[in-house]
KOLSEDREN-579299 format. One line per field, with one value per residue (C-alpha): residue number from 1; x, y, z; residue in one letter. Coordinates in nm, 3 decimals, m for minus. Example, Ala and Ser with C-alpha at 12.3 -4.5 7.8 and 13.67 -1.06 7.14 Angstrom:
2
k <- (1, 2) .
east <- (1.230, 1.367) .
north <- (m0.450, m0.106) .
up <- (0.780, 0.714) .
r <- (A, S) .
//
This chain:
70
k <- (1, 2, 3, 4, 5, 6, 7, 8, 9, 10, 11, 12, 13, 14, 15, 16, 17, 18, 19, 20, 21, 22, 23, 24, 25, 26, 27, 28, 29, 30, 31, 32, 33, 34, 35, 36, 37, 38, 39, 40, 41, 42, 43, 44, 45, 46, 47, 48, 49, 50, 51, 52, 53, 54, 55, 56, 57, 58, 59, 60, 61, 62, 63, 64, 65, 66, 67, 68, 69, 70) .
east <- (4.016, 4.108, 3.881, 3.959, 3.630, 3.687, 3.584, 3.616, 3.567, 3.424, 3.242, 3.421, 3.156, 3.081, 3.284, 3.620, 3.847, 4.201, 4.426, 4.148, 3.956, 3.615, 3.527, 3.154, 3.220, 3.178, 3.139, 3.403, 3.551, 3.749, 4.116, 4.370, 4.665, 4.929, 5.085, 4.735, 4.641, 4.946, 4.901, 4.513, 4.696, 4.879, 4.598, 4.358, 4.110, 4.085, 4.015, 4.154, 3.942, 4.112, 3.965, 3.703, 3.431, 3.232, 2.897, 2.872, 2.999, 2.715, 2.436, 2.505, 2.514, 2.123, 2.046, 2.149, 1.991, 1.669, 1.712, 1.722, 1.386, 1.209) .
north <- (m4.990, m4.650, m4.445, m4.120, m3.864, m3.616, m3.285, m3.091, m2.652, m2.422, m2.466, m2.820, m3.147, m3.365, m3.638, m3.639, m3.977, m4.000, m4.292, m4.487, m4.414, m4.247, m4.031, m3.850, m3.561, m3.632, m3.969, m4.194, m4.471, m4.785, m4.732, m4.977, m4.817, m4.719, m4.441, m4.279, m4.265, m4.075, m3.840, m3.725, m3.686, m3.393, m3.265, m3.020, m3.143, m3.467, m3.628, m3.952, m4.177, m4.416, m4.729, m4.988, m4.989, m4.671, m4.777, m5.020, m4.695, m4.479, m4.739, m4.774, m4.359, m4.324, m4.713, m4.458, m4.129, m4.369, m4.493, m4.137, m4.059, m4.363) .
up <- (0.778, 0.669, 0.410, 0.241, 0.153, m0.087, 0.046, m0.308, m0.356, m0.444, m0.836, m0.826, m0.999, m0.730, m0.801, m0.912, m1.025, m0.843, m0.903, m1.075, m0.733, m0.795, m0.497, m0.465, m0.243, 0.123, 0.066, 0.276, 0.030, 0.160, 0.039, 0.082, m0.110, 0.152, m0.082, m0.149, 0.204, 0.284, m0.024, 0.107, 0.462, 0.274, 0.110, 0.198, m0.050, 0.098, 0.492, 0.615, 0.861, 1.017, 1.299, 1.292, 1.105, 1.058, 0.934, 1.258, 1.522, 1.357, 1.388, 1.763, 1.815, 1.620, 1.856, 2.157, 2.028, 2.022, 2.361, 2.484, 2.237, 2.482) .
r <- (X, X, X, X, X, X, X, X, X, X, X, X, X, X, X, X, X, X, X, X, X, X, X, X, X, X, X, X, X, X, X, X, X, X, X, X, X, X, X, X, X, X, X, X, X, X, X, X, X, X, X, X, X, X, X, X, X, X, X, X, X, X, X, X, X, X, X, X, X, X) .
//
């Protein structure tokens, strides 16, 4: 899976619409679109996050923060 979060600047709304894409800033959003992905790599404005599934590796870092908590 590879997402792409907006990171906007400075006095910039908080979302912004890019290729029919609507992106909330610092918000990761699934995008499957080869060409994009490789025109946020070039841009400053924008981060690409590539691997498995990010919503399951940040459940199982708070599961171990807990763990620690015990």
């Amino acid at each position: 899976m590879t997402f792409v979060k907006w990171l906007g600047g400075d006095g910039e709304p908080d979302t912004t619409v890019w290729n029919g894409v609507t992106f909330k800033r610092g918000v990761p959003v699934q995008v499957a679109d080869a060409w994009m992905v490789e025109k946020a790599r070039g841009n400053r404005f924008f981060e690409v996050i590539e691997g498995e599934d990010r919503m399951a590796k940040a459940r199982a870092a708070r599961a171990e923060k807990r763990r620690h908590r015990m």
